[in-house]
N, C-alpha and C positions, 0 to 999 in steps of 0.2 A: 504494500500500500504506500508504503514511503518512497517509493526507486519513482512508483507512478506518479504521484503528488508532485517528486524534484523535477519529471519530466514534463509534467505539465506548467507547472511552473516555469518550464525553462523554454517551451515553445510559446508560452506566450508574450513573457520577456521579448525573445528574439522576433516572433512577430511585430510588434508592438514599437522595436527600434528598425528593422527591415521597413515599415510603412509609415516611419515618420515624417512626415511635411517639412521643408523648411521654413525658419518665421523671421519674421522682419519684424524686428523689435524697437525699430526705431521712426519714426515719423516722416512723415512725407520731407520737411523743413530742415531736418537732422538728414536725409538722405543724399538730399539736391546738395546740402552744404558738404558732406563728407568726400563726394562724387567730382567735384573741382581739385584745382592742382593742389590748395593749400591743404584743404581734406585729404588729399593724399598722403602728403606730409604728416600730417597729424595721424593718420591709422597710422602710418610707418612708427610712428614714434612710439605708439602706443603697443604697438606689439613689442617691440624692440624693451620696452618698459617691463613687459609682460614678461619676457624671455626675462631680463635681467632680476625681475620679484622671484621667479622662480628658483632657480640659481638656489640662493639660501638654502633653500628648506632640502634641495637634492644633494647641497654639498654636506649637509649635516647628518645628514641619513646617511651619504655615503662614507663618511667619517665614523661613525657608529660603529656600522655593519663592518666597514675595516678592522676597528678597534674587538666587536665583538670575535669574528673570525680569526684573528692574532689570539688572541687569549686564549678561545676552544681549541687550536694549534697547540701553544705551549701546557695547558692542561692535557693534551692526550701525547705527547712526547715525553713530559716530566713522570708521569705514571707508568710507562710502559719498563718493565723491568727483563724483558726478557735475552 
């Protein structure tokens, strides 16, 4: 009953993102302006923005997971006596 419930669950999940619509979230007046040279400018920026917010929170995770995988290394070397 459980294997069927996760499949079901899981086609309609993938249904549901397979028949998504795309949306415009932004306004006729927001659109015309972004759509010009300087609007160009300004998405570039903003993405550029986006990627650099990012950054942080991946370098820190990847510092972690470094840190944790060193350690689990030297815990399973220092024990081994064989």
């Amino acid at each position: 009953m459980r294997i069927r419930f996760g499949w079901m669950v899981a086609m309609v999940m993938a249904i549901s993102v397979l028949t998504a619509t795309p949306a415009s979230a932004q306004c006729a007046m927001c659109r015309r302006a972004l759509l010009s040279p300087e609007g160009q400018q300004l998405v570039a920026a903003f993405r550029s923005g986006i990627l650099f917010l990012l950054a942080a929170p991946f370098a820190s995770f990847a510092a972690v997971a470094f840190l944790a995988v060193r350690m689990q290394r030297r815990r399973g070397n220092g024990s081994s006596t064989e």
